[in-house]
C-alpha positions in Angstrom: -180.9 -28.2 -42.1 -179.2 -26.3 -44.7 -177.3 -27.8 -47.9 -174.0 -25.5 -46.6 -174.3 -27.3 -42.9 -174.1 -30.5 -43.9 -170.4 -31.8 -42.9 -170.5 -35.0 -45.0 -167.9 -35.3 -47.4 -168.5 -37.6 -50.8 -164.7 -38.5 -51.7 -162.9 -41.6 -53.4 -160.2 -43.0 -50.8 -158.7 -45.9 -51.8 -160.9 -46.5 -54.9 -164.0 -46.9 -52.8 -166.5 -44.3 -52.6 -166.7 -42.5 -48.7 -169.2 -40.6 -47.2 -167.4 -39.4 -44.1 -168.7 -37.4 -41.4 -166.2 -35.1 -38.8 -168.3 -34.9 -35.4 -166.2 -32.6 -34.1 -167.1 -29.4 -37.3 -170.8 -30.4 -36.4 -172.9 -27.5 -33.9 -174.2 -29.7 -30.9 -177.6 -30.7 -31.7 -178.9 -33.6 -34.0 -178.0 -33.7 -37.7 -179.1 -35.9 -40.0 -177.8 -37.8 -43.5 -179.4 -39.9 -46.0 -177.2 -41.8 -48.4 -177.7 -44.8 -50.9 -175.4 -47.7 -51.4 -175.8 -49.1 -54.7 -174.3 -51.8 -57.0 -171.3 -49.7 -58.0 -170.8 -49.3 -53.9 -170.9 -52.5 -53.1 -168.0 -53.5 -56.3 -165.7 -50.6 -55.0 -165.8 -51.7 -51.2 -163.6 -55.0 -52.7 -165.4 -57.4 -50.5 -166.9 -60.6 -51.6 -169.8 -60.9 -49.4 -171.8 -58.4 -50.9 -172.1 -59.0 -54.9 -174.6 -55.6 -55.4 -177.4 -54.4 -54.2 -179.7 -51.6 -53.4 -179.9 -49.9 -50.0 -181.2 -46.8 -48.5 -179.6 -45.8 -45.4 -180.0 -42.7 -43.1 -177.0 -41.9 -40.3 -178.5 -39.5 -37.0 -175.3 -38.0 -35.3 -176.1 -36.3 -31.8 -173.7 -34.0 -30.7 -173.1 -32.8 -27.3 -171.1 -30.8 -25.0 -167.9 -33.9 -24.1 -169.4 -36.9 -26.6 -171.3 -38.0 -29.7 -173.9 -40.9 -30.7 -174.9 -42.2 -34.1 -178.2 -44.3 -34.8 -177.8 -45.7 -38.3 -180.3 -47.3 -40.0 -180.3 -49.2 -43.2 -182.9 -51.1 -45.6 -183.2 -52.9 -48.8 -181.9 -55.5 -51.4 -178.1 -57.2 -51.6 -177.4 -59.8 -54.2 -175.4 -62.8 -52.2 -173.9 -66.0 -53.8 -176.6 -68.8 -52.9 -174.8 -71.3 -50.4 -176.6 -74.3 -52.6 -176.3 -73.4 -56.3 -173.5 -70.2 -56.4 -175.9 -68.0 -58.2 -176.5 -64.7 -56.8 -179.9 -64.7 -54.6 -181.1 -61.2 -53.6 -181.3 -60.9 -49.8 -183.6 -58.2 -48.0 -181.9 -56.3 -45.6 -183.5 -54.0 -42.5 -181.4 -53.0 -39.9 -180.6 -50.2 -37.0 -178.2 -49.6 -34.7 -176.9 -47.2 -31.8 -173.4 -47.0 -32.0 -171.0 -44.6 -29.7 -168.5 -42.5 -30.7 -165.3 -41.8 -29.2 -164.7 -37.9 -28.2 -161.8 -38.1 -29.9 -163.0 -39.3 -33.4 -161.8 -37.2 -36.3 -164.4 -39.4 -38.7 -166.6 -41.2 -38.9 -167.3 -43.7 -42.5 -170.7 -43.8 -42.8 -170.5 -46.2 -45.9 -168.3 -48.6 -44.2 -170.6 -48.8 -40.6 -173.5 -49.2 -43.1 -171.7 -52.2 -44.9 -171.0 -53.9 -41.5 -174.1 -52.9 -40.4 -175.8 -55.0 -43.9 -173.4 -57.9 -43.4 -174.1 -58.6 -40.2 -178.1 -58.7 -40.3 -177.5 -61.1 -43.3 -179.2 -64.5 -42.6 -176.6 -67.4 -41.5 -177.9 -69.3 -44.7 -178.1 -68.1 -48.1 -180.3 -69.9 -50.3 -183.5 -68.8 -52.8 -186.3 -69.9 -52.0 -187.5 -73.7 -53.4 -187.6 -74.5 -57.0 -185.4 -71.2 -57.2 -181.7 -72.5 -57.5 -180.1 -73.0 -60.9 -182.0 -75.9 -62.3 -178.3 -77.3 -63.7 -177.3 -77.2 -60.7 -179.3 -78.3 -58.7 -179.7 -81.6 -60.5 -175.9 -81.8 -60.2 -176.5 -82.0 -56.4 -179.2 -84.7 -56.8 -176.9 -86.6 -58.0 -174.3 -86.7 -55.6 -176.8 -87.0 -52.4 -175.7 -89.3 -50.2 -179.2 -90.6 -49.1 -182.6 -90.0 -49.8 -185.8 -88.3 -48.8 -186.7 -91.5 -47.1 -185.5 -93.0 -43.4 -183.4 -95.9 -43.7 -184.3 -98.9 -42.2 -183.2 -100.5 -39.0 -181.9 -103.9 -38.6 
């Protein structure tokens, strides 16, 4: 594919970077684009979910006659706040999706399907792994546990 057939426009829109694609300027055939979401990304999108992060992402849109498809995959590294300390905890991330497209679709956001995409393939549970969590902390939560390690006994 050549630079000067590649529809995908890199703009600001509403203080959030954008990398939009319009279906309906594309030829029919398969086009693809590869785009990176990076910490500066993830602070513009103005969502707390999603502290940073790294991620390589690559968008196929198939164009036809009456419709289009997008596949969209995604992969790599978002900082999260751990559920147990409040640290951030990086999180790997691999994910791909088939998505339809209306006919009618003007645009499509590439950088926001890619955020949903990430946010939804996050683990329910946030947490580094053991002996990872802020030290301070986690001896603060020690010290407010309700029970211990051990069963209680039965009367």
């Amino acid at each position: 594919m050549h630079i000067s057939k590649i529809l995908c426009i890199f703009a600001t829109d509403f203080a959030r970077m954008t990398m939009i694609v319009e279906p309906d300027k594309l030829e029919i055939g398969k086009h693809t684009f590869d785009f990176q979401l990076d910490s500066e990304y993830f602070v513009s999108i103005e969502k707390t979910e999603l502290l940073g992060g790294v991620v390589s992402g690559k968008a196929e849109v198939v164009v036809r006659e009456r419709s289009f498809s997008l596949h969209l995959w995604v992969e790599g590294v978002v900082q999260v706040t751990c559920d147990r300390c409040l640290d951030s905890v990086d999180i790997s991330v691999k994910a791909d999706d088939d998505m339809g497209i209306e006919p009618e679709a003007k645009t499509i956001d590439l950088s926001w399907l890619a955020y949903e995409l990430i946010v939804v393939n996050l683990p329910l549970v946030h947490c580094h792994q053991p002996g990872g969590c802020n030290p301070q902390m986690d001896a603060l939560l020690q010290d407010h546990l309700c029970c211990t390690a051990e069963e209680p006994e039965i009367l």
